[in-house]
TIMI-2910 file (N, C-alpha, C, CB; in pm, 1 decimal, decimal comma, always signed):
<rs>
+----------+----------+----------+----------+----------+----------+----------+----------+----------+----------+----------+----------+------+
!      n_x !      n_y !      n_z !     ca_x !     ca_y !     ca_z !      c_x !      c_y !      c_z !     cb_x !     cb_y !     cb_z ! resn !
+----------+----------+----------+----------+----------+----------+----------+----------+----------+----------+----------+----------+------+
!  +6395,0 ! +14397,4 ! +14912,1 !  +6379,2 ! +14276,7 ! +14833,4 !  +6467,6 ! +14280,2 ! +14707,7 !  +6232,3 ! +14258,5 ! +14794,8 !  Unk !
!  +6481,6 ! +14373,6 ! +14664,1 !  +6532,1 ! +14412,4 ! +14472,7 !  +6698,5 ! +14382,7 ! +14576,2 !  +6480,5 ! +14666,7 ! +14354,3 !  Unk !
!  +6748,7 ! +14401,4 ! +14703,5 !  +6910,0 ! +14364,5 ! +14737,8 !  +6947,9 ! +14275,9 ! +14750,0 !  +6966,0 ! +14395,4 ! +14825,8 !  Unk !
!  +6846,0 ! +14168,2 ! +14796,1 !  +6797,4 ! +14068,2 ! +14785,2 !  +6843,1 ! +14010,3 ! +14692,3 !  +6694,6 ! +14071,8 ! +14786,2 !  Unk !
!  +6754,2 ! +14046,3 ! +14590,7 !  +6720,0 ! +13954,5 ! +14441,0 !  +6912,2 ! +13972,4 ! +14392,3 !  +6555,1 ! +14070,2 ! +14283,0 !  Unk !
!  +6956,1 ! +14091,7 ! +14395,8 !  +7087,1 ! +14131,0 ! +14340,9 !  +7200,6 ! +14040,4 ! +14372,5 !  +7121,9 ! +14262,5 ! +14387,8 !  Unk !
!  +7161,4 ! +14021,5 ! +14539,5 !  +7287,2 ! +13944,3 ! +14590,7 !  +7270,3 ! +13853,9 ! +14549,3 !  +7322,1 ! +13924,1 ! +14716,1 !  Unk !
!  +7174,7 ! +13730,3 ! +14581,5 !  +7160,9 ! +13607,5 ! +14519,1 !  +7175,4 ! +13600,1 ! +14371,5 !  +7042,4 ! +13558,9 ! +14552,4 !  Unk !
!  +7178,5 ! +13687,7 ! +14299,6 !  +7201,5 ! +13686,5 ! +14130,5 !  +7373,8 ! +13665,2 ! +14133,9 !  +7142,5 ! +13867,5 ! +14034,4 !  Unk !
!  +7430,0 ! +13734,8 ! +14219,6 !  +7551,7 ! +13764,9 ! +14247,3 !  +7618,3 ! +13670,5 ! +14265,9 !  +7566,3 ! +13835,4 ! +14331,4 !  Unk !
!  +7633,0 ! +13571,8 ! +14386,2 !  +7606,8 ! +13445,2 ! +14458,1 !  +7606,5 ! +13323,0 ! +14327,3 !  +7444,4 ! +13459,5 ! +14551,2 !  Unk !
!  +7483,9 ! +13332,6 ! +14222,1 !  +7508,1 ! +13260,7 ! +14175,2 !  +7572,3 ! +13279,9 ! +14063,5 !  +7435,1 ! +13211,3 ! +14179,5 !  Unk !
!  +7596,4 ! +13409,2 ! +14015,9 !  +7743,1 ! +13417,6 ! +13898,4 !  +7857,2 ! +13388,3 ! +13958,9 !  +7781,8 ! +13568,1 ! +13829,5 !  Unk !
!  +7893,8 ! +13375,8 ! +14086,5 !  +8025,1 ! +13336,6 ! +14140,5 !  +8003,5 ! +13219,6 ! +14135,6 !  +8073,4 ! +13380,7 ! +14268,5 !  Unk !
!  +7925,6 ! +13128,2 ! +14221,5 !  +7948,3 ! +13053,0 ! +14206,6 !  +7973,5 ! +12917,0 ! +14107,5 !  +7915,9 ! +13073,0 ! +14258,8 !  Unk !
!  +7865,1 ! +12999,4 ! +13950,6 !  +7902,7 ! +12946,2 ! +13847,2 !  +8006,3 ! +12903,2 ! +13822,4 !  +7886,3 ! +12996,2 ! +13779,3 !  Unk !
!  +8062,6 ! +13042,6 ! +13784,0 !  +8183,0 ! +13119,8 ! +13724,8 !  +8336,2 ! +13006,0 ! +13814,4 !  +8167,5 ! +13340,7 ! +13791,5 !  Unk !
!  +8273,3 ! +12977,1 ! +13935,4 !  +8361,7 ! +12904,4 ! +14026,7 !  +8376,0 ! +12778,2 ! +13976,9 !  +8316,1 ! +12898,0 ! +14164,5 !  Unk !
!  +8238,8 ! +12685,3 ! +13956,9 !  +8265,4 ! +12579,4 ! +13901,1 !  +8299,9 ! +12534,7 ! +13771,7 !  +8196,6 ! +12534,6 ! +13924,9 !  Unk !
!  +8280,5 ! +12653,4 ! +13695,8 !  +8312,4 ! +12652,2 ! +13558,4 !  +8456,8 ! +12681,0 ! +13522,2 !  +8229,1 ! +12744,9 ! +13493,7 !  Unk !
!  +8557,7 ! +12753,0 ! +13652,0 !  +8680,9 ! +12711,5 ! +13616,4 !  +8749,3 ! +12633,1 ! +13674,5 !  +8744,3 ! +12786,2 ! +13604,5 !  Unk !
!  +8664,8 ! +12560,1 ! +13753,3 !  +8729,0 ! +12467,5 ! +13831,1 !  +8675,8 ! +12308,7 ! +13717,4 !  +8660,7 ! +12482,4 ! +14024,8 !  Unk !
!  +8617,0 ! +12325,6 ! +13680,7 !  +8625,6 ! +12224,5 ! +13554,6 !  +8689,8 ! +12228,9 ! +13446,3 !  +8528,8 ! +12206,4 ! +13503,5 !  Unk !
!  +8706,2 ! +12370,3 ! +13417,7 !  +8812,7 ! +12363,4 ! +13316,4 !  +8985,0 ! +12363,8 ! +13353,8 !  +8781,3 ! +12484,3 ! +13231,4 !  Unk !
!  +9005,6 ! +12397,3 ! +13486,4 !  +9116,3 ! +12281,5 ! +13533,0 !  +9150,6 ! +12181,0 ! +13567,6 !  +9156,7 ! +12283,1 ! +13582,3 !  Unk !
!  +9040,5 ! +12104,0 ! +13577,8 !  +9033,5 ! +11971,2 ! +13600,6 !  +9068,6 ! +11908,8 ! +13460,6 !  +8894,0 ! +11930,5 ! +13659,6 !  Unk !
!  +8995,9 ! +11982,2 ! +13367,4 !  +9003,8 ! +11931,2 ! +13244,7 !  +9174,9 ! +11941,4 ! +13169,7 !  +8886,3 ! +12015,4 ! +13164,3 !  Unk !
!  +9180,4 ! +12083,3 ! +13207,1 !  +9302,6 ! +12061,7 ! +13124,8 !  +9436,3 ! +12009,3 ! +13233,1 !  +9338,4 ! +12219,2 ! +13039,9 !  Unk !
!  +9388,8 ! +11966,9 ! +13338,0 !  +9503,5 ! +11873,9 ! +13381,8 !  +9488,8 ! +11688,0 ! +13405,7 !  +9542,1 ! +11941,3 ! +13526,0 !  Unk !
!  +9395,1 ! +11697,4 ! +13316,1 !  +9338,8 ! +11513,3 ! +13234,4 !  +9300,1 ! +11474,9 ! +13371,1 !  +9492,8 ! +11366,1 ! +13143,0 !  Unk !
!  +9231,7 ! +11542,2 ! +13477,4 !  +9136,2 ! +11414,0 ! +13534,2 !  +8965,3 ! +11427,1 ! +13484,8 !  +9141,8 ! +11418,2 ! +13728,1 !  Unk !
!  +8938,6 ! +11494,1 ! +13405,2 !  +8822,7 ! +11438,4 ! +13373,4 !  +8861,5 ! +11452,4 ! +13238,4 !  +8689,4 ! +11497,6 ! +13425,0 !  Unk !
!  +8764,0 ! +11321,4 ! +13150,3 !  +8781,3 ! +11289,0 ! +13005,7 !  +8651,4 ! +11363,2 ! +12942,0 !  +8786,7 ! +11114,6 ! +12975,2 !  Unk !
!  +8722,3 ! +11410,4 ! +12854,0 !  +8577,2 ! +11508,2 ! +12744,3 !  +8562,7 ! +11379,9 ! +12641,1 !  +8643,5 ! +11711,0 ! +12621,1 !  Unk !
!  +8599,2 ! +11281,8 ! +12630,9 !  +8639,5 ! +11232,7 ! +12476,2 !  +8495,3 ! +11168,9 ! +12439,1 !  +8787,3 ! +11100,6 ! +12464,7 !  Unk !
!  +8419,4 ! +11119,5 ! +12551,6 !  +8263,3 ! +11055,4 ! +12556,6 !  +8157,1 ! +11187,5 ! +12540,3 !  +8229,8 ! +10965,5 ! +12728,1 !  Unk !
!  +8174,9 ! +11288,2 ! +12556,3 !  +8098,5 ! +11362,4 ! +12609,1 !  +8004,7 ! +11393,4 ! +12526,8 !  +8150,9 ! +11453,3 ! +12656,8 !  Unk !
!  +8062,0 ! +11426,6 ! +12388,1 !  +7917,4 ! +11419,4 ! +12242,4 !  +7956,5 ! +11307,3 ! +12149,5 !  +7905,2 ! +11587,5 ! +12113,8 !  Unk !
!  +8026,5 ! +11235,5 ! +12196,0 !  +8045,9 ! +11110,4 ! +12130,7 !  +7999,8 ! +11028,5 ! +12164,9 !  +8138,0 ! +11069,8 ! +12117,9 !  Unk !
!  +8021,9 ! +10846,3 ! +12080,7 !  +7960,5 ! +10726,4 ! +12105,8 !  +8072,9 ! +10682,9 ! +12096,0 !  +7851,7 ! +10668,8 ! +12031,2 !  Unk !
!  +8030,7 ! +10547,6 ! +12172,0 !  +8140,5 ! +10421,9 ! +12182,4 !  +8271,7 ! +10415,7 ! +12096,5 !  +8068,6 ! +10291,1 ! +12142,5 !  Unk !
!  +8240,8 ! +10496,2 ! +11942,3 !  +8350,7 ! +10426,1 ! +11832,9 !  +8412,0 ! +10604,4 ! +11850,2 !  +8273,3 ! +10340,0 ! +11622,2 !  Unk !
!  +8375,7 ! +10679,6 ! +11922,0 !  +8405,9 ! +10828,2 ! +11901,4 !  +8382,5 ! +10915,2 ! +11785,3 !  +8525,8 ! +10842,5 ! +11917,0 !  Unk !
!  +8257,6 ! +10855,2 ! +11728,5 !  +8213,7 ! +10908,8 ! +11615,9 !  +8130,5 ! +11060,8 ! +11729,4 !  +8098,6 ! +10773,4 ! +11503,4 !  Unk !
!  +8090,8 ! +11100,3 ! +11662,1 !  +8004,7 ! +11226,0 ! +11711,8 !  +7873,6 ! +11201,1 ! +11731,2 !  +8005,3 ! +11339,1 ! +11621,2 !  Unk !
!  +7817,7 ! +11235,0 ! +11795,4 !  +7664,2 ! +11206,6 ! +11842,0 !  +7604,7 ! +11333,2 ! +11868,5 !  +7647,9 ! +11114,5 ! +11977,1 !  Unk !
!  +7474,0 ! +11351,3 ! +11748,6 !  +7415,1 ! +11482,0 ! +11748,8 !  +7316,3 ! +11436,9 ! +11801,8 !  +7394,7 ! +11562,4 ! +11629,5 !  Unk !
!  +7284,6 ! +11383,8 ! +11888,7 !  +7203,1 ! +11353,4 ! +12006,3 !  +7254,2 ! +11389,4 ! +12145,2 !  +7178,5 ! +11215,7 ! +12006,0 !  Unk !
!  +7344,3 ! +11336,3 ! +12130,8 !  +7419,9 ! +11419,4 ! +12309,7 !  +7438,2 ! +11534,4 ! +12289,6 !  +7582,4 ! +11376,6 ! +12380,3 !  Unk !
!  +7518,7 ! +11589,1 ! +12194,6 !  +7505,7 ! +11718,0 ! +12134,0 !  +7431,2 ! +11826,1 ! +12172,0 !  +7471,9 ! +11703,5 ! +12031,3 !  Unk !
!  +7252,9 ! +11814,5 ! +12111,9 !  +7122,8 ! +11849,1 ! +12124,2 !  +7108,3 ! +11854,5 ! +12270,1 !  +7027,5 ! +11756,2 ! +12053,4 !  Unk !
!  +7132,7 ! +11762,7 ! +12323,4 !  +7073,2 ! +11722,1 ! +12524,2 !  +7172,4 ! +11805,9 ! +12567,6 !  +7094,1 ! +11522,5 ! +12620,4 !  Unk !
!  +7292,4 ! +11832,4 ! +12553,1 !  +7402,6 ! +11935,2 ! +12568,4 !  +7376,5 ! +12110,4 ! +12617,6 !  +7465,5 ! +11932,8 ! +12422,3 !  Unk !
!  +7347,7 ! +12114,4 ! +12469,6 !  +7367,3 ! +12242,7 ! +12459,0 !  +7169,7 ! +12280,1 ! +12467,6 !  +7476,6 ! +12284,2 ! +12296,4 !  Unk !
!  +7114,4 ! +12217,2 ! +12458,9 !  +6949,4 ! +12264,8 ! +12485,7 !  +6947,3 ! +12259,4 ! +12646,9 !  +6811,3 ! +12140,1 ! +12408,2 !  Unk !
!  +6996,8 ! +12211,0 ! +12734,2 !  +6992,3 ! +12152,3 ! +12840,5 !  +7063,8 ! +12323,8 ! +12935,0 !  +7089,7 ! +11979,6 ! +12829,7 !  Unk !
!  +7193,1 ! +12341,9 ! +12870,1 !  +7233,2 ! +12478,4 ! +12910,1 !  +7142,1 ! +12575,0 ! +12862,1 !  +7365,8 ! +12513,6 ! +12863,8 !  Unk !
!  +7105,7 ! +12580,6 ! +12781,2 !  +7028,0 ! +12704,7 ! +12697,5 !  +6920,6 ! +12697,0 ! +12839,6 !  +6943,0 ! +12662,8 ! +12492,0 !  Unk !
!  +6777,6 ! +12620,5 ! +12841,8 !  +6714,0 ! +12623,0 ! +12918,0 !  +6731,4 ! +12642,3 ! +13062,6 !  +6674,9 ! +12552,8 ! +12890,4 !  Unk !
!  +6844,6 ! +12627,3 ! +13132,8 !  +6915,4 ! +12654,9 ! +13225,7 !  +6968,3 ! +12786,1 ! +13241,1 !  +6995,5 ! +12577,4 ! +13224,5 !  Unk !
!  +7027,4 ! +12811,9 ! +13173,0 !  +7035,1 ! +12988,9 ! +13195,2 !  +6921,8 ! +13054,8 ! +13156,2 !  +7149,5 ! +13066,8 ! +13109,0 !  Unk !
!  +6849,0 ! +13033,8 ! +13060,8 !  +6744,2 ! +13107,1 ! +13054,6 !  +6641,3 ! +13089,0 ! +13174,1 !  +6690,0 ! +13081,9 ! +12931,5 !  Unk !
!  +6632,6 ! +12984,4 ! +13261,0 !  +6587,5 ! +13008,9 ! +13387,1 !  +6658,1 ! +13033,5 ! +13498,5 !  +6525,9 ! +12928,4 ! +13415,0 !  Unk !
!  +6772,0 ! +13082,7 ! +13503,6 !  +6820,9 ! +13159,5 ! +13596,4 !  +6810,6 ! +13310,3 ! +13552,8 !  +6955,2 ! +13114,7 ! +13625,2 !  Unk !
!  +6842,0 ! +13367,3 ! +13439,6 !  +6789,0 ! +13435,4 ! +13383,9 !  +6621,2 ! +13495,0 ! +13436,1 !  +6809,7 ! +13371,4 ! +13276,0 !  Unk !
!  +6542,2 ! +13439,3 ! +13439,1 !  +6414,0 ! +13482,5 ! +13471,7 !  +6379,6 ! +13450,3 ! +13627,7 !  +6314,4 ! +13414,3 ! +13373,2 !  Unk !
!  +6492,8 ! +13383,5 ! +13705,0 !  +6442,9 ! +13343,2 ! +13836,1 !  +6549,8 ! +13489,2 ! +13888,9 !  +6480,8 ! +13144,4 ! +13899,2 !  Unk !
!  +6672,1 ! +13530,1 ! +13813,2 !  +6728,1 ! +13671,9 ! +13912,0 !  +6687,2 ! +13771,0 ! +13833,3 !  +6904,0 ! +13696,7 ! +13944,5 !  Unk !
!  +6595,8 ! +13809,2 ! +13734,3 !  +6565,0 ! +13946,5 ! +13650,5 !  +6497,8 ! +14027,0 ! +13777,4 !  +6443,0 ! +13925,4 ! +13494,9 !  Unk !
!  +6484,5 ! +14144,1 ! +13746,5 !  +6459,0 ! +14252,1 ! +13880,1 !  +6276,0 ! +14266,4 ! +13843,2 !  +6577,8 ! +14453,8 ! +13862,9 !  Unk !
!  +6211,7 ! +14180,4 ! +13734,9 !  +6113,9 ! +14201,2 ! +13675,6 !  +6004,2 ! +14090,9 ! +13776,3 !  +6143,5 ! +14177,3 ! +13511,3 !  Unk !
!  +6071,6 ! +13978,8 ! +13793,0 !  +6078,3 ! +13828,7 ! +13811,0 !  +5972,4 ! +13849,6 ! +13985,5 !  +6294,2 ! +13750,0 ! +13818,8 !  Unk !
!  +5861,4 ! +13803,1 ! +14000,7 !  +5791,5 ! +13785,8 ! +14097,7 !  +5730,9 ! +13691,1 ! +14154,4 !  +5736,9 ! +13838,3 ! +14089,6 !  Unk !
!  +5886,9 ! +13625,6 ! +14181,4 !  +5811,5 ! +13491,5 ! +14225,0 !  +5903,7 ! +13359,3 ! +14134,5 !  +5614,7 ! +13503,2 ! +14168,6 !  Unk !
!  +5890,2 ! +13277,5 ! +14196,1 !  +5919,0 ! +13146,3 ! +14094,0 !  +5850,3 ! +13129,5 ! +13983,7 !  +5898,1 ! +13021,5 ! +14150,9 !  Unk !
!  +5943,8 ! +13131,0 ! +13852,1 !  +5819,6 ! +13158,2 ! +13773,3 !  +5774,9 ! +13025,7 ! +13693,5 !  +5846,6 ! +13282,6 ! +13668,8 !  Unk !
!  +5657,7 ! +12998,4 ! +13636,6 !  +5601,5 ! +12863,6 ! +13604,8 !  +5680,4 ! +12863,6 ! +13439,5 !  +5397,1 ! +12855,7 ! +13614,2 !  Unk !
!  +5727,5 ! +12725,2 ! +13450,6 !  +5824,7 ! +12677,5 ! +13371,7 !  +5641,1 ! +12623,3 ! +13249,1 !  +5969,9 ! +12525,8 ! +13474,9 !  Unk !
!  +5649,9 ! +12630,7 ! +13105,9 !  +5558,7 ! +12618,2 ! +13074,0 !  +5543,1 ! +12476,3 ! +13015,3 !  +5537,4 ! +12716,1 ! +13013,5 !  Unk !
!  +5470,1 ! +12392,9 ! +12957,1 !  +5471,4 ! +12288,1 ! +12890,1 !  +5535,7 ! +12209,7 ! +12822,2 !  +5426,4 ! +12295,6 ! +12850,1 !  Unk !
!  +5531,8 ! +12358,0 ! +12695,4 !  +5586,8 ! +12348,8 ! +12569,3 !  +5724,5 ! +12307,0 ! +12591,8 !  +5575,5 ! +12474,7 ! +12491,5 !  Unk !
!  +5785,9 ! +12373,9 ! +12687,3 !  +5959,3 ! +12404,9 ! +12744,7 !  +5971,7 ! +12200,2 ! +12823,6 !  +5968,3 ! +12608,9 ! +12943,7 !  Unk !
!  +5892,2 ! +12164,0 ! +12878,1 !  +5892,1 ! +12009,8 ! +12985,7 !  +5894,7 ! +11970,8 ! +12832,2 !  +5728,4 ! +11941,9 ! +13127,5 !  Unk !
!  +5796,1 ! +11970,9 ! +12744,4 !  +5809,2 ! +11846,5 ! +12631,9 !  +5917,7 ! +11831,6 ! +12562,9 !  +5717,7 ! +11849,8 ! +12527,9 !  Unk !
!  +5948,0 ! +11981,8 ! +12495,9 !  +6078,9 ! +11933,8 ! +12425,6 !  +6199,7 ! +11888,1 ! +12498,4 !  +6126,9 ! +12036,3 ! +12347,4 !  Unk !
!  +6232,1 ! +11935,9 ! +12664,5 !  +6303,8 ! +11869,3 ! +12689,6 !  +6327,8 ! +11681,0 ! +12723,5 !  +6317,1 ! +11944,0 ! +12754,8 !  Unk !
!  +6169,3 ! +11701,2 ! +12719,9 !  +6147,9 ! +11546,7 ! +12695,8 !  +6173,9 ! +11468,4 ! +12580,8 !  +6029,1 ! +11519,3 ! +12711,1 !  Unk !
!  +6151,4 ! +11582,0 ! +12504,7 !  +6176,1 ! +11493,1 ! +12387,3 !  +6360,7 ! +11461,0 ! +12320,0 !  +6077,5 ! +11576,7 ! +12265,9 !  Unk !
!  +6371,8 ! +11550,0 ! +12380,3 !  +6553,6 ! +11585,1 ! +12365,5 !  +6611,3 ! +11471,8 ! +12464,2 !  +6615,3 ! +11775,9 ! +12435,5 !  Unk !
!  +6576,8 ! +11435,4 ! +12550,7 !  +6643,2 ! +11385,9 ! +12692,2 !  +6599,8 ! +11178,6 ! +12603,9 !  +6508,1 ! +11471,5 ! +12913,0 !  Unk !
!  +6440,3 ! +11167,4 ! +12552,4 !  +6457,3 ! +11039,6 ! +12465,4 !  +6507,7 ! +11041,3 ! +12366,5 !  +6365,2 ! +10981,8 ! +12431,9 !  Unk !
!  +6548,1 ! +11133,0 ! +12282,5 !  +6617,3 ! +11134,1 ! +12152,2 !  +6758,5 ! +11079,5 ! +12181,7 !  +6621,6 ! +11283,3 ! +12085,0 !  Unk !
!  +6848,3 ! +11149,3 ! +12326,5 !  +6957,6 ! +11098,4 ! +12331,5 !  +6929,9 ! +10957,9 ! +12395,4 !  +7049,5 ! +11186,9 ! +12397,5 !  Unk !
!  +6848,7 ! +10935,9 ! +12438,5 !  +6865,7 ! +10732,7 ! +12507,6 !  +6810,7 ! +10659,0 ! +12410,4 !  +6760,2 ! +10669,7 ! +12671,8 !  Unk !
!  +6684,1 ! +10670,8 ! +12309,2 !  +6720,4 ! +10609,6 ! +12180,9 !  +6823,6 ! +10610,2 ! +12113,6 !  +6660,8 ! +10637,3 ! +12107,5 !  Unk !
!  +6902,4 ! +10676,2 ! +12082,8 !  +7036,9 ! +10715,8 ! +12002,0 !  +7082,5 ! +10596,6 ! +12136,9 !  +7113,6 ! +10930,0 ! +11987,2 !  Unk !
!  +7087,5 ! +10634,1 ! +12242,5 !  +7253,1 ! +10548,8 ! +12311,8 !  +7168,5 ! +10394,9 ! +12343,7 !  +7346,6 ! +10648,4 ! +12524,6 !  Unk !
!  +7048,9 ! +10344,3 ! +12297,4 !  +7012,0 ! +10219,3 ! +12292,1 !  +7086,3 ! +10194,7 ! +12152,6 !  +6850,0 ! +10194,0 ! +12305,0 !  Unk !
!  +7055,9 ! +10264,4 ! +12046,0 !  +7083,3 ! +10197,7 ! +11941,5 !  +7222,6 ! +10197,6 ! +11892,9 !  +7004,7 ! +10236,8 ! +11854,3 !  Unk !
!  +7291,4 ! +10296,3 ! +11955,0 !  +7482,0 ! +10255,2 ! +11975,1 !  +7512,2 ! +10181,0 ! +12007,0 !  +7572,9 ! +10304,0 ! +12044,4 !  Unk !
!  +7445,7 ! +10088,7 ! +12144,5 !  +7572,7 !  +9976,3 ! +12225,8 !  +7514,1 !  +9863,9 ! +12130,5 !  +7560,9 !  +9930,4 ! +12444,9 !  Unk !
!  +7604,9 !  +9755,2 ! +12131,2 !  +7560,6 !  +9653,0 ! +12013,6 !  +7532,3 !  +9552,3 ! +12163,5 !  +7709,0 !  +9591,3 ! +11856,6 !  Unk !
!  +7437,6 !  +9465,5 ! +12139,7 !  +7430,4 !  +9361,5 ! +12227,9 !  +7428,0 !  +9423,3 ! +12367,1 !  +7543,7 !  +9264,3 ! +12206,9 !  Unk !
!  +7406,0 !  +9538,1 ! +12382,2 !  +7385,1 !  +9595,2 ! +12552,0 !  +7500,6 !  +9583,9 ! +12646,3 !  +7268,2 !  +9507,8 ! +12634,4 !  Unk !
!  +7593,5 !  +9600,5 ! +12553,1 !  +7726,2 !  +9641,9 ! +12620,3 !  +7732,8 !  +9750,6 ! +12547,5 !  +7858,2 !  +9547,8 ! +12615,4 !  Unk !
!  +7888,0 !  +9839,7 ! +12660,1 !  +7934,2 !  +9999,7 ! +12613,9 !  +8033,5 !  +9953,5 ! +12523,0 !  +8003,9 ! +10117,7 ! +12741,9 !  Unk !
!  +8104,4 !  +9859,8 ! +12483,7 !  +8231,5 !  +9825,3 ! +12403,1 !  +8180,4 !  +9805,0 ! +12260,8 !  +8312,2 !  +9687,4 ! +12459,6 !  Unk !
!  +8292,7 !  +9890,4 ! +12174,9 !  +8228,3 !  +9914,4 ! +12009,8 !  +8260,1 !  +9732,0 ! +11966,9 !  +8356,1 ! +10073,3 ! +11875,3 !  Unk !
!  +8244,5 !  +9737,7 ! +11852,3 !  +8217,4 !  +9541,4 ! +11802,5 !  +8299,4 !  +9517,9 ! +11760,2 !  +8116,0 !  +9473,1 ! +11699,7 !  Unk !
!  +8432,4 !  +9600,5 ! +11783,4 !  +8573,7 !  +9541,6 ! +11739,3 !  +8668,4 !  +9509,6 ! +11829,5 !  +8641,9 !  +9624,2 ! +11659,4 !  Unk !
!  +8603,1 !  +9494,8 ! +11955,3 !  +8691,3 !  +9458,9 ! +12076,0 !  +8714,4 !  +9350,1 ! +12066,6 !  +8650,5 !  +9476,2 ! +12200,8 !  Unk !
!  +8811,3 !  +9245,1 ! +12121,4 !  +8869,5 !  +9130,9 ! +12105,0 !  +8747,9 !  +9060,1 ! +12154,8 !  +9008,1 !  +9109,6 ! +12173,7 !  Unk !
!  +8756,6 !  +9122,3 ! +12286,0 !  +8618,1 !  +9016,9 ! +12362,0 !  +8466,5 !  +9014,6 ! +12366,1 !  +8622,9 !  +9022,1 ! +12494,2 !  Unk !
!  +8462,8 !  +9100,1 ! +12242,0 !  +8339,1 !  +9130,2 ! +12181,5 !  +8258,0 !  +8981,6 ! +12139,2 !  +8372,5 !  +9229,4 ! +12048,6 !  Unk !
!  +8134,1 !  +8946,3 ! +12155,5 !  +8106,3 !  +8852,2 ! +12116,1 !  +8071,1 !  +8874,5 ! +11946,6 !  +8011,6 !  +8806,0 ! +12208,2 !  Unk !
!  +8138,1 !  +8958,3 ! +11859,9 !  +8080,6 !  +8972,1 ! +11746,0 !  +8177,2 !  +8989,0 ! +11670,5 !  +7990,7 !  +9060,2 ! +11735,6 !  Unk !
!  +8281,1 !  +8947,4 ! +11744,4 !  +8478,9 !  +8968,5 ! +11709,9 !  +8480,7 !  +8890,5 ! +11594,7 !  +8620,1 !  +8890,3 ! +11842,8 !  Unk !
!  +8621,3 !  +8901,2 ! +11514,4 !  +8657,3 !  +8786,3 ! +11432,3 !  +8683,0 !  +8680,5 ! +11443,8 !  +8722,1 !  +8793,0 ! +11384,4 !  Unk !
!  +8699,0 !  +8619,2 ! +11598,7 !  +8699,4 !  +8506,6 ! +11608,7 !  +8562,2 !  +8427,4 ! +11669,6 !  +8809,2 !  +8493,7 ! +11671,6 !  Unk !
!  +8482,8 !  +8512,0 ! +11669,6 !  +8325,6 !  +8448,0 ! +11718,9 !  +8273,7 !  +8402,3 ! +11825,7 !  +8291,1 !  +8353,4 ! +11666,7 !  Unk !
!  +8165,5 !  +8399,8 ! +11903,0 !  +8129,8 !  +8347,7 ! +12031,4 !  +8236,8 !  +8261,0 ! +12078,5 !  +8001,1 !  +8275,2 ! +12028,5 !  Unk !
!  +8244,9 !  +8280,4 ! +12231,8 !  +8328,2 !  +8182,0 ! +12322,4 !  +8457,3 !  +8144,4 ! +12254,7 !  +8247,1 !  +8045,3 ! +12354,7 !  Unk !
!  +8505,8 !  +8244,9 ! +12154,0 !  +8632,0 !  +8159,6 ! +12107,2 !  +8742,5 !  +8243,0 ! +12186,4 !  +8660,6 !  +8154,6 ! +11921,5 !  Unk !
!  +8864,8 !  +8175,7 ! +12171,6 !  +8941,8 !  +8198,4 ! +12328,3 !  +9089,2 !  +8232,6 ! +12286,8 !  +8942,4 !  +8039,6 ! +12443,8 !  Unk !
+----------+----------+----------+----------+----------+----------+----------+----------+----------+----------+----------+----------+------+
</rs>
C-alpha cells in the first residue's frame, strides 16, 4: 500500500509539474492573457481575485499534501472551518466583480459604446 501511496504522489508531481510548464509556455508565447487574472475591467488590481487566487492554491496543495503523506489513512475529511472560508473568499471575489462591471456589462465606462460615454445614451 505505502508503493502505492508513493507512486500516485509521484504521478501527481509529474503531472503537475507537466501542466505547470505547459502553461507557462503557453504564456510566454501570448496565447493565454494574464492581464485579467487579478485585475478588473480598468486593470486596476483586484485584492479579491488575488485572495480567491492564492487561498484557492494554498488549500489545494495542502490537500494533496495530506491525501499523499505516508501518515494519511484514507480520504481525509476536509473540515468546516476550511468549506466556510473558502466560501467566504469565493463571495468576496463575485461581490467585488458585481460591483466592478458598471450597468452589467464587462466594458470599463469609458468605452465609446458605453451607455455612460461622453456622448450619452443612444447617441451615435
Amino acid at each position: 500500500m505505502d508503493l502505492l501511496r508513493l507512486a500516485v504522489g509521484w504521478v501527481a508531481v509529474v503531472v503537475v509539474t507537466l501542466l505547470g510548464f505547459s502553461v507557462l509556455f503557453l504564456v510566454f508565447k501570448g496565447r493565454i492573457d494574464l492581464k485579467y487574472l487579478i485585475g478588473d475591467v480598468n486593470g486596476d488590481a483586484s485584492m479579491s481575485r488575488f485572495q480567491l487566487l492564492i487561498f484557492t492554491f494554498v488549500i489545494a496543495l495542502s490537500f494533496l499534501y495530506l491525501v499523499t503523506s505516508p501518515q494519511a489513512k484514507g480520504f481525509p475529511e476536509v473540515p468546516a472551518n476550511v468549506l466556510i472560508l473558502m466560501g467566504i473568499s469565493g463571495s468576496s471575489y463575485l461581490v467585488s466583480k458585481g460591483i466592478d462591471r458598471p450597468n452589467g456589462t464587462d466594458k470599463p465606462a469609458d468605452t465609446p459604446d458605453h451607455p455612460r460615454s461622453a456622448n450619452g445614451p443612444g447617441a451615435s
